[in-house]
N, C-alpha and C positions, 0 to 999 in steps of 0.2 A: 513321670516315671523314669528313673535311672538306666542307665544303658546295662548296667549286670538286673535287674527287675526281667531288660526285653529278653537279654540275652539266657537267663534261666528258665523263662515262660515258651524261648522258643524250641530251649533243647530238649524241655520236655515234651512237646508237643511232637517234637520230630522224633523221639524213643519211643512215643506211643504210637506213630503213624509208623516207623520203622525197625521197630522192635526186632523182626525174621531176620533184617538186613543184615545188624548190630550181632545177634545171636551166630548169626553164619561167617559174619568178617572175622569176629572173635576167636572162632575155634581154627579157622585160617592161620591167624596171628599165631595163636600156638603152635599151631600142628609146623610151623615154617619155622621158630621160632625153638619146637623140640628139634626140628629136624640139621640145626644149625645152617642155615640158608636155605633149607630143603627150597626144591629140587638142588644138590649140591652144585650142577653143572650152569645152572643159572648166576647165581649168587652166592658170594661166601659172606656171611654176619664176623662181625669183630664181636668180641667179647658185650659191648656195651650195648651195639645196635642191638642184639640176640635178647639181652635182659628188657632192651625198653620195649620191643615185638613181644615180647612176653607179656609181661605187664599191661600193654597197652589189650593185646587179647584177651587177657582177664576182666578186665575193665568192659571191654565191651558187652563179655558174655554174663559178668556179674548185673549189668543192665537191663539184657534181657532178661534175666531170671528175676530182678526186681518188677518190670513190666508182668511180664506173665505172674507172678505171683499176686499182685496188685491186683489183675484179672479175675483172676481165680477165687481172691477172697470177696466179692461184690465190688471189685475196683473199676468196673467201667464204666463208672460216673465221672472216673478219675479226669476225664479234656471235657466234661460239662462243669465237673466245678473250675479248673482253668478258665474256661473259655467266659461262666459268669461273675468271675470275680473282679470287674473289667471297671466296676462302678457308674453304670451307666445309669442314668437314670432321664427323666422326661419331665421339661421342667412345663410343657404347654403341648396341646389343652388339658388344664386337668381333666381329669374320672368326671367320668357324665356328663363334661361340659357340651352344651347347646354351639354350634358350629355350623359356621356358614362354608359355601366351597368357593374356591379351593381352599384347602386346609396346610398351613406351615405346622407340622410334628417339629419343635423344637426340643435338644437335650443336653445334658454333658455327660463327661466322662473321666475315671479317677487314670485309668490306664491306658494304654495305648495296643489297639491290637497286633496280636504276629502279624509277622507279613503273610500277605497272601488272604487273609480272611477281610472279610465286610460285613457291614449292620445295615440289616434291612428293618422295612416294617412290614410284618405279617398281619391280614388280617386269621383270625382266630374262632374258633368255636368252642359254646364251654360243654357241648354234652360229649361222651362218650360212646362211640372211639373219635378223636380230634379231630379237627380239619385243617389244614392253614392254605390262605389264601395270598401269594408273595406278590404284592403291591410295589416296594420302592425301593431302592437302594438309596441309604443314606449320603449326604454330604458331609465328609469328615473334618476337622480344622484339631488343631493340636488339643484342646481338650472339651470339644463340645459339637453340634451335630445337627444338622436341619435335614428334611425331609417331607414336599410338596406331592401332596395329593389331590389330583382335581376331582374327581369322581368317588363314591362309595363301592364297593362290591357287591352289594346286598341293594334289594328293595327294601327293606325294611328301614325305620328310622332312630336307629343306631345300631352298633356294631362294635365288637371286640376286637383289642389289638394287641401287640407287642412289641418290642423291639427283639432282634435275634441275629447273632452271632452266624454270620456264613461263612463256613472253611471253602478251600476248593471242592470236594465232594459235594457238598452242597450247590453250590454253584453249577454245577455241572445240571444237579437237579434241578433247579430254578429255572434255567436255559432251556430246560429241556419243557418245562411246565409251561411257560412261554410260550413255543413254538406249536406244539398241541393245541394248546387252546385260542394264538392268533390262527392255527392252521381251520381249526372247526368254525370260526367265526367268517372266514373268507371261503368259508364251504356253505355256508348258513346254516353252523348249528349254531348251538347254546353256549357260551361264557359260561360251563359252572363246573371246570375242573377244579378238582381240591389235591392235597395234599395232605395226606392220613397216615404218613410217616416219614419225619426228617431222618436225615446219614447224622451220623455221631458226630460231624464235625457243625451242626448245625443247633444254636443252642438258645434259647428263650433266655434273657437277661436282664430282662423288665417284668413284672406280674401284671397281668393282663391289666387294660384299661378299656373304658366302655367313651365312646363319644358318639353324640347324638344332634337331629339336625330335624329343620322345618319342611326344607326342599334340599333337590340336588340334580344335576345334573341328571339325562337321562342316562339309567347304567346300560354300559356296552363293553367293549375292548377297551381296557386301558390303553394309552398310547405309549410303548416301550416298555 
């Protein structure tokens, strides 16, 4: 991936998470910009500085008005398809494959993520309304990816997965899903917190995979 690829993927990510910001600096930029240095006793603008405050204020606020319109027409899908255009894909175990523990998820990948986000593996359910179960955080290398599972989450013998794109907002949530459920477990309840809606910046990048196994470890607390 080219350094203008990161650097496009990231500014749009940052208009879609900062949109208000861009909308509000903007109209700033003008309003100081009509006001020739407004506040006068502050600042005086030269002729040139004055046009590029100008401009640069239209700029920002033409931004926001493309975000929010984007919005508004069914656009906010708009950082799920960013976030899966990523090319990730899972080269082992394949679909259905029979698996001993611990299990290496090996994968690559065409693009490099923003900063700030991670690839996890979810585990997944397919009925309606979803569940996800967040397992692992991946291993990154410049275009490919592992990730060590010792234990299943389920008693059953096999199980749904995915790969998925975690923003910081996610993360947050992940951390937090974590702590609840090592908290119930060191109280002696039950392992079977889910997760029945991801934050937008949280996005499925892989089409689910099924693997499946003889024995397994007995399920409890993952460790981490």
């Amino acid at each position: 991936m080219g350094v203008e690829e990161q650097v496009g993927d990231t500014v749009k990510l940052a208009l879609q998470k900062y949109w208000t910001f861009f909308g509000i600096a903007g109209v700033a930029l003008i309003v100081f910009a009509a006001g020739d240095g407004f506040p006068k006793w502050l600042v005086q603008l030269s002729a040139g500085w004055q046009e590029a405050t100008f401009l640069t204020g239209c700029v920002f606020v033409a931004a926001c008005f493309l975000v929010v319109a984007v919005e508004l027409r069914g656009g906010s899908e708009t950082t799920k398809e960013l976030l899966a255009d990523f090319g990730v894909e899972i080269a082992s175990p394949d679909d259905n494959e029979m698996v001993k523990f611990p299990i290496r998820f090996v994968g690559t990948f065409k693009r490099a993520l923003p900063k700030g986000y991670e690839l996890w593996l979810f585990g997944c359910a397919s009925q309606l309304p979803p569940s996800y179960w967040p397992q692992r955080k991946a291993r990154i290398t410049a275009t490919s990816w592992t990730c060590d599972l010792d234990r299943p989450w389920t008693n059953d013998k096999a199980a749904i997965y995915a790969m998925v794109v975690v923003g910081p907002d996610g993360q947050a949530l992940v951390r937090l899903y974590w702590e609840l459920n090592l908290k119930a477990q060191e109280n002696g309840g039950r392992w079977a917190g889910t997760l029945n809606q991801l934050t937008a910046d949280m996005v499925a990048c892989t089409d689910p995979r099924v693997f499946r196994w003889q024995e397994a470890p007995r399920l409890e607390a993952p460790s981490g």
